[in-house]
Backbone atoms as SQL, in Angstrom:
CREATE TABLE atoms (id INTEGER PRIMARY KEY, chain TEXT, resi INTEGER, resn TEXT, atom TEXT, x REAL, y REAL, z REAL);
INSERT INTO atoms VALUES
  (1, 'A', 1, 'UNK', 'N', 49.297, 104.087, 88.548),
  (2, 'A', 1, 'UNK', 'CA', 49.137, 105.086, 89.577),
  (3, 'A', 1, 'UNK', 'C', 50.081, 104.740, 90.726),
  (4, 'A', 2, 'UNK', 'N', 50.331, 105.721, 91.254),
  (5, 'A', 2, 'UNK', 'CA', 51.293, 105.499, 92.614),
  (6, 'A', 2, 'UNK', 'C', 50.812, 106.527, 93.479),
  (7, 'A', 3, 'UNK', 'N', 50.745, 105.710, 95.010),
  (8, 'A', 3, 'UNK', 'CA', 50.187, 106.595, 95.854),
  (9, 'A', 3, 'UNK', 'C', 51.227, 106.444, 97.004),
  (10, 'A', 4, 'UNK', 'N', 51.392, 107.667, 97.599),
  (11, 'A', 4, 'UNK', 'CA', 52.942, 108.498, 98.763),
  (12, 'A', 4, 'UNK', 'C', 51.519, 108.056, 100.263),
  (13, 'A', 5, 'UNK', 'N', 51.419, 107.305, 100.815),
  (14, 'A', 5, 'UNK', 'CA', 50.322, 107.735, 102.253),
  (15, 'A', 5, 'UNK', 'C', 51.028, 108.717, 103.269),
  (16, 'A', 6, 'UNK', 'N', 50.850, 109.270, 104.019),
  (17, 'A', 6, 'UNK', 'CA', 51.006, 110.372, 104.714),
  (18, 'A', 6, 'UNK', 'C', 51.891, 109.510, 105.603),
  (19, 'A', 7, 'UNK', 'N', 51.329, 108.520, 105.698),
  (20, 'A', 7, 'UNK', 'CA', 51.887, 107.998, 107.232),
  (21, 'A', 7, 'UNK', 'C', 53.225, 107.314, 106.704),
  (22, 'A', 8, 'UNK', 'N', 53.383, 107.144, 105.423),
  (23, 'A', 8, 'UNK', 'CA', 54.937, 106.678, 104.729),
  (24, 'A', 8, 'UNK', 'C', 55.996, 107.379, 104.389),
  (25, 'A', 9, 'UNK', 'N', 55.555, 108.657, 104.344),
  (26, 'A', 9, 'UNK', 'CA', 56.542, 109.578, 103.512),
  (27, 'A', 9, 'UNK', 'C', 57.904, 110.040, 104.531),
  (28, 'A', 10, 'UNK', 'N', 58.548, 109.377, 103.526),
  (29, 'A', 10, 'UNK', 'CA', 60.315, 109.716, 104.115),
  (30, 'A', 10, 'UNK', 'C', 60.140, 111.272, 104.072),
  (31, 'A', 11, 'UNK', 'N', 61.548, 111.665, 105.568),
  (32, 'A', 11, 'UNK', 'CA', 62.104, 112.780, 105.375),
  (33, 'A', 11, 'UNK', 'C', 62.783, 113.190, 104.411),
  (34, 'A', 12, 'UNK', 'N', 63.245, 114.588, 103.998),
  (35, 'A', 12, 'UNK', 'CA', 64.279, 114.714, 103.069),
  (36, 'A', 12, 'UNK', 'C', 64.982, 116.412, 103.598),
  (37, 'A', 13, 'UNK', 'N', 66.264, 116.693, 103.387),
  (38, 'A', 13, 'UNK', 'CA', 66.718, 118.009, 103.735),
  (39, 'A', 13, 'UNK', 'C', 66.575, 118.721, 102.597),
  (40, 'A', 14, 'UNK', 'N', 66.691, 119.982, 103.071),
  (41, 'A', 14, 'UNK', 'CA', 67.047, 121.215, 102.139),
  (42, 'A', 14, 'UNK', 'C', 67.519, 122.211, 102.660),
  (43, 'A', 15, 'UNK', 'N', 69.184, 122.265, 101.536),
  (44, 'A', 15, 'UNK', 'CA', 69.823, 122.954, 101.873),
  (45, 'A', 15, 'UNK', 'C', 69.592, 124.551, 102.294),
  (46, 'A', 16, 'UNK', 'N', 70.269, 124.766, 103.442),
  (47, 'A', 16, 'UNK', 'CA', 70.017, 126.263, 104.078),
  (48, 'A', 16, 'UNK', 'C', 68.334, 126.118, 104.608),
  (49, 'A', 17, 'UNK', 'N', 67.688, 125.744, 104.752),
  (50, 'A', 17, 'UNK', 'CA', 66.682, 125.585, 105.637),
  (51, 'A', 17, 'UNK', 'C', 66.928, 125.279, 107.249),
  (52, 'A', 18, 'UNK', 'N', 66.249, 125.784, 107.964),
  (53, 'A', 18, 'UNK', 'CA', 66.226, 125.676, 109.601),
  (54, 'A', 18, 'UNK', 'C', 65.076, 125.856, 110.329),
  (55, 'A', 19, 'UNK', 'N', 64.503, 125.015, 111.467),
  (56, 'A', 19, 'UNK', 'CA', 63.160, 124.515, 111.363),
  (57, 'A', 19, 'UNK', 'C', 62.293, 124.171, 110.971),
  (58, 'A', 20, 'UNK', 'N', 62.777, 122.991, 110.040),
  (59, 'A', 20, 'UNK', 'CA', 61.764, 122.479, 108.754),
  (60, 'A', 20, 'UNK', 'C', 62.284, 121.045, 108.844),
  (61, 'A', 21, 'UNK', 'N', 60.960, 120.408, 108.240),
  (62, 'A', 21, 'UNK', 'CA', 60.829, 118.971, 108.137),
  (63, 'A', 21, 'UNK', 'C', 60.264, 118.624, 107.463),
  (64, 'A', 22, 'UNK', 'N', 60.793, 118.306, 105.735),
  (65, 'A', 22, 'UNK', 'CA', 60.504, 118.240, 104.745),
  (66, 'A', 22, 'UNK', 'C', 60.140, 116.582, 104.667),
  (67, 'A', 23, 'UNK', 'N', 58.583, 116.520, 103.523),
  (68, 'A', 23, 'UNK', 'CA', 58.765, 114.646, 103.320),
  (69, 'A', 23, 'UNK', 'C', 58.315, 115.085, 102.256),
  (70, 'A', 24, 'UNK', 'N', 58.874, 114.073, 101.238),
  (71, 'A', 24, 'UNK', 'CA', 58.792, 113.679, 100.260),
  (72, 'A', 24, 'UNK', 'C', 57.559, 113.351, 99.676),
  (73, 'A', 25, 'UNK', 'N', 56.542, 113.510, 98.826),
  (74, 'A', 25, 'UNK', 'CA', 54.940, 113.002, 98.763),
  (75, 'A', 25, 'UNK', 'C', 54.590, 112.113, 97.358),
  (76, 'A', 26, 'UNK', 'N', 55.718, 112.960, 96.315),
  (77, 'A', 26, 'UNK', 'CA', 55.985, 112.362, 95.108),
  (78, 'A', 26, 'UNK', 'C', 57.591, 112.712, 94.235),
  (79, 'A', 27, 'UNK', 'N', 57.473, 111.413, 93.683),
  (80, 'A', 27, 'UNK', 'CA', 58.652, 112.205, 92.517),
  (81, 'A', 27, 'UNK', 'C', 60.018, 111.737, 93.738),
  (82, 'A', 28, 'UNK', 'N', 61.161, 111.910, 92.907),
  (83, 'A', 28, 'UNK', 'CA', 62.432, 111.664, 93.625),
  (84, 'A', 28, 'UNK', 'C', 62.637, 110.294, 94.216),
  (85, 'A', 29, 'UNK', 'N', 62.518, 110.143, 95.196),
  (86, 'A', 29, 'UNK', 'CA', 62.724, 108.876, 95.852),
  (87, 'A', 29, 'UNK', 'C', 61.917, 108.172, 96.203),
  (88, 'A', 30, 'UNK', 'N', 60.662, 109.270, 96.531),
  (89, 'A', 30, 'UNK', 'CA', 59.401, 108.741, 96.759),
  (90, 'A', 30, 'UNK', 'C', 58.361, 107.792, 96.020),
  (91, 'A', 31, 'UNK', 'N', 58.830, 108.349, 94.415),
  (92, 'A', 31, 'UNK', 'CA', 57.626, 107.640, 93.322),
  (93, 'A', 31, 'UNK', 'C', 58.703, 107.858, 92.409),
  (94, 'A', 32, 'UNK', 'N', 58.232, 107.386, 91.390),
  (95, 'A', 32, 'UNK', 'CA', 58.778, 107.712, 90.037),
  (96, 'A', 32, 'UNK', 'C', 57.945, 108.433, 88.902),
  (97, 'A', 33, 'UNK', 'N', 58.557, 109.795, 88.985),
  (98, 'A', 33, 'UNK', 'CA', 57.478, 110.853, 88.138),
  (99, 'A', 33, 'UNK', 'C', 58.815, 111.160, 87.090),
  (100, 'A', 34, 'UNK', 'N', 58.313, 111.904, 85.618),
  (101, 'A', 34, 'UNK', 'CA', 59.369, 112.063, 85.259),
  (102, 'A', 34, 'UNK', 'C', 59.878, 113.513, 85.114),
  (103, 'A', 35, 'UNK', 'N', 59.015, 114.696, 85.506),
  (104, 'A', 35, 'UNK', 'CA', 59.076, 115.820, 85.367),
  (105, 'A', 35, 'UNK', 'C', 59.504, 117.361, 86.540),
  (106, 'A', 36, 'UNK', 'N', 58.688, 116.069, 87.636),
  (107, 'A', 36, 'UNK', 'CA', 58.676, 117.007, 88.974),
  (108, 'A', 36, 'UNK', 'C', 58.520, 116.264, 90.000),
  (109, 'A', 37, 'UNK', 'N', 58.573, 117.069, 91.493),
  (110, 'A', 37, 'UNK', 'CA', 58.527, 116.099, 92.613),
  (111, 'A', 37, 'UNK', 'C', 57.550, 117.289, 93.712),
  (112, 'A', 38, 'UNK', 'N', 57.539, 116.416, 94.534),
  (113, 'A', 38, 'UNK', 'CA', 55.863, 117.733, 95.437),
  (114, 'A', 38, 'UNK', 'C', 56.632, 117.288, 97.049),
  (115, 'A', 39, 'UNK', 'N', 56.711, 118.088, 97.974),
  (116, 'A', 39, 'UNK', 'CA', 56.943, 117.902, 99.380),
  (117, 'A', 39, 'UNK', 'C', 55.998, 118.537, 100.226),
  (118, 'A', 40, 'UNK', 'N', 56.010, 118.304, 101.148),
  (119, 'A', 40, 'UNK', 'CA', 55.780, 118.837, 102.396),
  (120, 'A', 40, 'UNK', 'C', 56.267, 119.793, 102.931),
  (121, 'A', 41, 'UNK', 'N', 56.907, 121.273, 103.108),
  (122, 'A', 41, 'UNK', 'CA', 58.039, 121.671, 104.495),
  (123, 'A', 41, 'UNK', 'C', 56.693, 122.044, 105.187),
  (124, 'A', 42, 'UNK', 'N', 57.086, 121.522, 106.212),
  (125, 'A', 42, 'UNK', 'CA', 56.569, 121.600, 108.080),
  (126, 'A', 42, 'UNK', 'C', 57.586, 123.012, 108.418),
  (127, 'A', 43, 'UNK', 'N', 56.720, 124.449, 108.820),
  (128, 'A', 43, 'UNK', 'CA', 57.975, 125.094, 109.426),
  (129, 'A', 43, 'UNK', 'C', 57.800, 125.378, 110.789),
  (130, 'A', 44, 'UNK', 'N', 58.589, 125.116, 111.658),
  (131, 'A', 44, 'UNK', 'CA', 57.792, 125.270, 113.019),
  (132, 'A', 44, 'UNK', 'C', 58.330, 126.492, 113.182),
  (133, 'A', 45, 'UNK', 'N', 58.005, 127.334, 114.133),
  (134, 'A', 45, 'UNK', 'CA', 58.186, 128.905, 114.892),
  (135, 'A', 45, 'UNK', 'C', 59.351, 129.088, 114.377),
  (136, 'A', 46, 'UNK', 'N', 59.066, 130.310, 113.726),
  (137, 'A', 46, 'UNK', 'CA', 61.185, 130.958, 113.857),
  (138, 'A', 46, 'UNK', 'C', 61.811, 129.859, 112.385),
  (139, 'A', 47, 'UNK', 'N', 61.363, 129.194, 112.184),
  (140, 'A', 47, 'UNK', 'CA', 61.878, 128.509, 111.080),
  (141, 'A', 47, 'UNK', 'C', 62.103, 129.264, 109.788),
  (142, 'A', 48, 'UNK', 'N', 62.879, 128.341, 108.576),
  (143, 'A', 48, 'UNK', 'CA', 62.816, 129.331, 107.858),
  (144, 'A', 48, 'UNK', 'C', 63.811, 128.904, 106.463),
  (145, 'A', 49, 'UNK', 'N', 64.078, 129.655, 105.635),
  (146, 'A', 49, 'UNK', 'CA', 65.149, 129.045, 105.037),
  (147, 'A', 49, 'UNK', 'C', 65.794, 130.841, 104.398),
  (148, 'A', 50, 'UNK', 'N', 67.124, 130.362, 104.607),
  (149, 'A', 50, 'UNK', 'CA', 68.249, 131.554, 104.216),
  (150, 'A', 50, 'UNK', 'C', 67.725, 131.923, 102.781),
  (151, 'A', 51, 'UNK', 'N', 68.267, 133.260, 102.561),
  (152, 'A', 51, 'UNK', 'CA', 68.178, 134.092, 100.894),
  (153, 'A', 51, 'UNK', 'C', 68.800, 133.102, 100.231),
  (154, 'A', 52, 'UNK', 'N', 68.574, 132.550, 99.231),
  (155, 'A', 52, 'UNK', 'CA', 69.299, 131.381, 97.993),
  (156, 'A', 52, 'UNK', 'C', 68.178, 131.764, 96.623),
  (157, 'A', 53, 'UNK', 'N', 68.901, 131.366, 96.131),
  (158, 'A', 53, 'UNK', 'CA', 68.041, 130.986, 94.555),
  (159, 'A', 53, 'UNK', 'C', 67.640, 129.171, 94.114),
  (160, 'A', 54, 'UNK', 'N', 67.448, 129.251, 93.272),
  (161, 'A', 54, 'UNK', 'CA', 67.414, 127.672, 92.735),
  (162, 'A', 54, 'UNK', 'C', 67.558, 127.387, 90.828),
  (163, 'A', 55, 'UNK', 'N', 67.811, 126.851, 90.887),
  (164, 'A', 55, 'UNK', 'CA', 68.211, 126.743, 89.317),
  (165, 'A', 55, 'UNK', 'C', 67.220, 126.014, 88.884),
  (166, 'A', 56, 'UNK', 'N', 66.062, 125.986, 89.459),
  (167, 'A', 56, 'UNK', 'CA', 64.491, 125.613, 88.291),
  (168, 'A', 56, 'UNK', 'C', 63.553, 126.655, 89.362),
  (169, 'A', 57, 'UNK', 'N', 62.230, 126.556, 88.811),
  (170, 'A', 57, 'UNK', 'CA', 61.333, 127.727, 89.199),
  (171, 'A', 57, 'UNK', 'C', 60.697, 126.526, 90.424),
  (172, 'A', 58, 'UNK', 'N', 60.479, 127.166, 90.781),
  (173, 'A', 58, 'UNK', 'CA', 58.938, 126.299, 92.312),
  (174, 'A', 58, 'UNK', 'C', 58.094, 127.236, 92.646),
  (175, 'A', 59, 'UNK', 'N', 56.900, 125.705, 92.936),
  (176, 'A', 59, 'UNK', 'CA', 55.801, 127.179, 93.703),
  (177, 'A', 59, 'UNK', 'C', 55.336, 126.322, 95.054),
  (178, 'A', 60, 'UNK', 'N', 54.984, 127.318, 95.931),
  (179, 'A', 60, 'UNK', 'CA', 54.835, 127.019, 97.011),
  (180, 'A', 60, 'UNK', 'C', 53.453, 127.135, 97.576),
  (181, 'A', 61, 'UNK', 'N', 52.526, 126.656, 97.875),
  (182, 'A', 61, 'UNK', 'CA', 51.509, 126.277, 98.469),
  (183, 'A', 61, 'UNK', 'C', 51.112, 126.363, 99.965),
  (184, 'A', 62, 'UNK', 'N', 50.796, 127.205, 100.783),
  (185, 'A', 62, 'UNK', 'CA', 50.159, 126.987, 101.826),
  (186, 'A', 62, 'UNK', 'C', 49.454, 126.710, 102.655),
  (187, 'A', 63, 'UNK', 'N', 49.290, 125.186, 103.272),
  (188, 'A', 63, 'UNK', 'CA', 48.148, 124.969, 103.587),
  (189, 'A', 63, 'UNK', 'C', 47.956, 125.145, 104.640),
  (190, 'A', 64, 'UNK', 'N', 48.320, 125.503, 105.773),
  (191, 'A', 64, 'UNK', 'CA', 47.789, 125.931, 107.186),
  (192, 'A', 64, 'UNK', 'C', 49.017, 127.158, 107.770),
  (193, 'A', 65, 'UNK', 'N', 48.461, 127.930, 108.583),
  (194, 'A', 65, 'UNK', 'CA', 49.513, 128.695, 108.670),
  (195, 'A', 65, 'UNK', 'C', 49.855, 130.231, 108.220),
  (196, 'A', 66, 'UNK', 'N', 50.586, 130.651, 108.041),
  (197, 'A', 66, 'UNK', 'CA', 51.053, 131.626, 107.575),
  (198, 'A', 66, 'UNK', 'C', 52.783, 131.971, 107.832),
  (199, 'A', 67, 'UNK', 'N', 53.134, 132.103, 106.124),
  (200, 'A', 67, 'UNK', 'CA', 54.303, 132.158, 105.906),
  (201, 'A', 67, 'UNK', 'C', 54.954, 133.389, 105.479),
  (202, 'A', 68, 'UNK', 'N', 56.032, 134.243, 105.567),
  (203, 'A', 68, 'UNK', 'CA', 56.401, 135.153, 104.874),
  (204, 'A', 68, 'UNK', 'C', 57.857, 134.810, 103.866),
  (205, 'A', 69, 'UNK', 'N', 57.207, 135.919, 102.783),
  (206, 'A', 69, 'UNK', 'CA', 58.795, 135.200, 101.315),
  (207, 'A', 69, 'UNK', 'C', 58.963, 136.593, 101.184),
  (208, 'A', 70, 'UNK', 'N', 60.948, 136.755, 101.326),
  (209, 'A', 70, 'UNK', 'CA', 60.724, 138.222, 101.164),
  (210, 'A', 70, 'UNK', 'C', 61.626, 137.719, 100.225),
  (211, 'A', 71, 'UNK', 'N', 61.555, 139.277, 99.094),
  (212, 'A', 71, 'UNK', 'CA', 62.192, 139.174, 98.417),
  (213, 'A', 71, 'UNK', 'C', 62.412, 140.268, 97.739),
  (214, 'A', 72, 'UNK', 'N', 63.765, 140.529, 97.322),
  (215, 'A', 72, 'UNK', 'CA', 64.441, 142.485, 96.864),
  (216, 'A', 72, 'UNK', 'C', 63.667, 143.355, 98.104),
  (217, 'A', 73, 'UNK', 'N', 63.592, 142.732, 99.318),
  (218, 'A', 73, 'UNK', 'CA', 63.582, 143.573, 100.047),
  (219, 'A', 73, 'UNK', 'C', 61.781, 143.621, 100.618),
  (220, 'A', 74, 'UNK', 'N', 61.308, 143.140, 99.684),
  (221, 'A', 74, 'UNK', 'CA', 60.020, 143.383, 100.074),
  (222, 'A', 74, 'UNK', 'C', 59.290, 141.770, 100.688),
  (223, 'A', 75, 'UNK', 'N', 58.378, 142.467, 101.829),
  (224, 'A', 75, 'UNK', 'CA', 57.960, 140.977, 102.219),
  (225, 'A', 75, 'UNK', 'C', 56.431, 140.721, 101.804),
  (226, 'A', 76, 'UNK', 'N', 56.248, 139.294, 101.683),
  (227, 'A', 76, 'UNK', 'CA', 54.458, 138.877, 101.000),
  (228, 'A', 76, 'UNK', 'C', 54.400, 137.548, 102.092),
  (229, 'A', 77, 'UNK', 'N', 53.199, 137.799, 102.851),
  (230, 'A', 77, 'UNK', 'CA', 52.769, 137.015, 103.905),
  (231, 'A', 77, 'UNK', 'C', 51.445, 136.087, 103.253),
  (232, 'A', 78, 'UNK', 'N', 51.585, 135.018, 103.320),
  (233, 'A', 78, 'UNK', 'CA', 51.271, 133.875, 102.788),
  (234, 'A', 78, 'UNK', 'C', 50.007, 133.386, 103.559),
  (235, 'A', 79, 'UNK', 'N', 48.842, 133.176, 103.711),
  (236, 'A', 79, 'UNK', 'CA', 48.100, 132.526, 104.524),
  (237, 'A', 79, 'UNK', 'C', 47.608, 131.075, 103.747),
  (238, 'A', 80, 'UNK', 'N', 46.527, 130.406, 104.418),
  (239, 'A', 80, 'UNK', 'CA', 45.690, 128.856, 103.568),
  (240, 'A', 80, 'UNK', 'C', 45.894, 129.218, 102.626),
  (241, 'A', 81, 'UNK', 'N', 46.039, 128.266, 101.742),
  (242, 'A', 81, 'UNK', 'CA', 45.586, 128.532, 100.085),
  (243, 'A', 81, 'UNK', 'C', 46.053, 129.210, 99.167),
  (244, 'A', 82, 'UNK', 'N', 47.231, 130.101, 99.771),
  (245, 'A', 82, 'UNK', 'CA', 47.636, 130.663, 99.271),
  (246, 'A', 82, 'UNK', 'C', 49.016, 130.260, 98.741),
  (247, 'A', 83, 'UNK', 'N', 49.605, 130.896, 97.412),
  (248, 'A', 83, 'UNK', 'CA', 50.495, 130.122, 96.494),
  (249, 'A', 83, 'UNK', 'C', 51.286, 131.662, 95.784),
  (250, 'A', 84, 'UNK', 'N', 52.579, 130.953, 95.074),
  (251, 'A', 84, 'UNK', 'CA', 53.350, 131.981, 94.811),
  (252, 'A', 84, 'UNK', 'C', 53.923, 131.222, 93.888),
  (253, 'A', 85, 'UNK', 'N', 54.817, 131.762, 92.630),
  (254, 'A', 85, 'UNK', 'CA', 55.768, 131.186, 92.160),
  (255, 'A', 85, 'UNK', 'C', 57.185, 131.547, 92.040),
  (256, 'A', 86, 'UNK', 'N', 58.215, 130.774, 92.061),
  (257, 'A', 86, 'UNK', 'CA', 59.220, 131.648, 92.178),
  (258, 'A', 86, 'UNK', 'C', 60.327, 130.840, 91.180),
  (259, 'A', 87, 'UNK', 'N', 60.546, 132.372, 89.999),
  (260, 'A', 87, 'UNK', 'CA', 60.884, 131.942, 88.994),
  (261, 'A', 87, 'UNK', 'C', 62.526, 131.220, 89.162),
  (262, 'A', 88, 'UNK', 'N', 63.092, 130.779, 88.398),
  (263, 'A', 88, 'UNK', 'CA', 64.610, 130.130, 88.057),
  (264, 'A', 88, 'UNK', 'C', 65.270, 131.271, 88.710),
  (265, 'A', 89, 'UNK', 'N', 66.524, 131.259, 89.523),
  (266, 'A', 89, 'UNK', 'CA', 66.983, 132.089, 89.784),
  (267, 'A', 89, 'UNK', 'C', 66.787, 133.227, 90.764),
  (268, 'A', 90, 'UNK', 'N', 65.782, 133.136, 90.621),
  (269, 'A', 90, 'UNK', 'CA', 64.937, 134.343, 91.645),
  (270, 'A', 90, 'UNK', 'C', 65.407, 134.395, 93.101),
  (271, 'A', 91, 'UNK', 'N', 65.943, 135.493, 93.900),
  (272, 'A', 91, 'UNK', 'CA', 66.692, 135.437, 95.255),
  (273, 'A', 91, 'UNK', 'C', 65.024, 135.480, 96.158),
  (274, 'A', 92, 'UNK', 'N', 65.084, 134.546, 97.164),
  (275, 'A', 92, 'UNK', 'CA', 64.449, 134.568, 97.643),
  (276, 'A', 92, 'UNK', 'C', 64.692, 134.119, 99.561),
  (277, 'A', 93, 'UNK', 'N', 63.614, 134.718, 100.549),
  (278, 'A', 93, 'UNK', 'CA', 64.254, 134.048, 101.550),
  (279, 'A', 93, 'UNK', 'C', 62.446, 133.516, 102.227),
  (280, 'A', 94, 'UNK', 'N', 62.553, 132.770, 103.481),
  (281, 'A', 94, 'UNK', 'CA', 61.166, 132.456, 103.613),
  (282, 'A', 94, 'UNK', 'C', 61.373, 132.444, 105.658),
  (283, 'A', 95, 'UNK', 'N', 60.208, 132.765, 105.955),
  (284, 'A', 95, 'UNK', 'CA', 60.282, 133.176, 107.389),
  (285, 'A', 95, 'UNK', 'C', 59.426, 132.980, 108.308),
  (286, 'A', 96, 'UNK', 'N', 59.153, 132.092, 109.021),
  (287, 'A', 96, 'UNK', 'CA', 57.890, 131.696, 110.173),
  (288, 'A', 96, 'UNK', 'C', 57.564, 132.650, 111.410),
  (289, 'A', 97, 'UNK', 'N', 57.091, 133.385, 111.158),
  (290, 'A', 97, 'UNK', 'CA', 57.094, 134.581, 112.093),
  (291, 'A', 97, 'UNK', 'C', 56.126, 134.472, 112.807),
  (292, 'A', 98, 'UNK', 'N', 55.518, 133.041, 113.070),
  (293, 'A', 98, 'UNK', 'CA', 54.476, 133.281, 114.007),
  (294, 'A', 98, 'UNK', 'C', 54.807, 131.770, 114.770),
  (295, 'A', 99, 'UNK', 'N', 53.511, 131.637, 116.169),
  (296, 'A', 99, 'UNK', 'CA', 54.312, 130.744, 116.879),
  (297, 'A', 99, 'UNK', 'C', 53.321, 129.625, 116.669),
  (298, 'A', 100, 'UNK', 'N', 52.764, 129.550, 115.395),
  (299, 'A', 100, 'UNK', 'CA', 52.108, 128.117, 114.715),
  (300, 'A', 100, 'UNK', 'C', 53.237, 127.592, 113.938),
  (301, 'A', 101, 'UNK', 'N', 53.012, 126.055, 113.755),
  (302, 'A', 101, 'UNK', 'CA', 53.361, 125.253, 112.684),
  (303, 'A', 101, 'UNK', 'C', 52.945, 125.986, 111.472),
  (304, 'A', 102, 'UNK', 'N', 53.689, 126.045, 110.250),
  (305, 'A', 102, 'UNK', 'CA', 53.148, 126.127, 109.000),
  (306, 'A', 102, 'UNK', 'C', 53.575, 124.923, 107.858),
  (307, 'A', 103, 'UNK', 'N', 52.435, 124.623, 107.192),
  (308, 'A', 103, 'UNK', 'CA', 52.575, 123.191, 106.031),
  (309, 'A', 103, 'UNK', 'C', 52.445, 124.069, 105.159),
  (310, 'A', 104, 'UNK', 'N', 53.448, 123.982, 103.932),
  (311, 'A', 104, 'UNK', 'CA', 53.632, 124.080, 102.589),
  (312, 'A', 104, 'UNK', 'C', 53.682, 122.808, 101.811),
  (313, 'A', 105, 'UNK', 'N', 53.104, 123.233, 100.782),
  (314, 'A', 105, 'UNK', 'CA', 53.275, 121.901, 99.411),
  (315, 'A', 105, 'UNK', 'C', 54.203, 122.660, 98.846),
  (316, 'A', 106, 'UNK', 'N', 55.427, 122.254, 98.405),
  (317, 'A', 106, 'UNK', 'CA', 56.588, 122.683, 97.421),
  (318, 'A', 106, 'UNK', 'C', 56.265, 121.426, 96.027),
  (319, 'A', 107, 'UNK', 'N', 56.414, 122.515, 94.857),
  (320, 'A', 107, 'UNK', 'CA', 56.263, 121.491, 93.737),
  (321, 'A', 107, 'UNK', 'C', 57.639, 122.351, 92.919),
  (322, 'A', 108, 'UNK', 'N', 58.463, 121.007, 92.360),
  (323, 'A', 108, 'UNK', 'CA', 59.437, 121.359, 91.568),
  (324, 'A', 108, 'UNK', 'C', 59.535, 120.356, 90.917),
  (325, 'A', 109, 'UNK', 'N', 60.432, 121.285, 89.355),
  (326, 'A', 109, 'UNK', 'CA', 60.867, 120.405, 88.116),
  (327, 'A', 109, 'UNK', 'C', 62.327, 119.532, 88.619),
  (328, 'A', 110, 'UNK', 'N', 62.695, 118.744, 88.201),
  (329, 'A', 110, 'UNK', 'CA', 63.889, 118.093, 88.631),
  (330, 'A', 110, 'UNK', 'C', 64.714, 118.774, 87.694),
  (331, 'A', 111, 'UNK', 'N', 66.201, 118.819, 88.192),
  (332, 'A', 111, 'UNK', 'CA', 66.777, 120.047, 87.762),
  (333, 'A', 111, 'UNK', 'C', 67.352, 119.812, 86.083),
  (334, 'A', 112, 'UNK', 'N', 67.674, 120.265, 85.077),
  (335, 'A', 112, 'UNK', 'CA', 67.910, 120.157, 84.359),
  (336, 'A', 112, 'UNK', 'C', 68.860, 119.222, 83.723),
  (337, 'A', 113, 'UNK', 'N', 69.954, 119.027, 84.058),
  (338, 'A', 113, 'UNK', 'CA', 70.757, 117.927, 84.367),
  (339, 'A', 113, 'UNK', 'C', 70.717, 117.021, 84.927),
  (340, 'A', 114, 'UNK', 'N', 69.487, 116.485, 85.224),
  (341, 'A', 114, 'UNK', 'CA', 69.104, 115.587, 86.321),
  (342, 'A', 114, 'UNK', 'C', 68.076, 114.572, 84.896),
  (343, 'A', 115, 'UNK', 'N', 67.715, 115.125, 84.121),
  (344, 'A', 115, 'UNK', 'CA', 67.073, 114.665, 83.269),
  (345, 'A', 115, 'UNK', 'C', 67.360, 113.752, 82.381);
């Protein structure tokens, strides 16, 4: 077993993100998993991350807060508990439109070539 404590977990970036403060919880640098890795993004006010895709699927988790993911135009506002997946490829953008902090759990496969 391997355990990430809250109070240990390194930062990490992600690209095209702005007002976010991602840590690491498992997987990657943090632990050694062999399939996937789990973060944190912290988004504070106005934060957010640009339209991109990703070349594996993720899902995103909300645990405090409320987040919006728009996508082809249409937007889906995220509250607690609430989760989404977003397939390989999929254009997506994400948006803090309120003037709370919001915590997401991000869980992803490590990328294919990475394997």
């Amino acid at each position: 077993m391997q355990i990430t404590r809250f109070k240990d977990a390194k930062p990490y970036s992600a690209n095209l993100h702005y007002g976010m403060v991602g840590l690491r919880l498992q997987g990657a640098e943090a632990t050694q998993t062999d399939n996937f890795w789990v973060g944190l993004s912290q988004f504070l006010p106005g934060g957010g991350a640009a339209e991109d895709s990703s070349s594996v699927e993720k899902i995103y988790t909300v645990l405090n807060g409320e987040i919006t993911v728009v996508q082809e135009g249409h937007e889906f506002v995220l509250g607690p508990l609430d989760s989404c997946h977003i397939a390989e490829g999929e254009l997506r953008s994400i948006e803090n439109r309120t003037n709370h902090t919001v915590s997401m759990l991000v869980m992803m496969p490590y990328p294919k070539e990475q394997k």
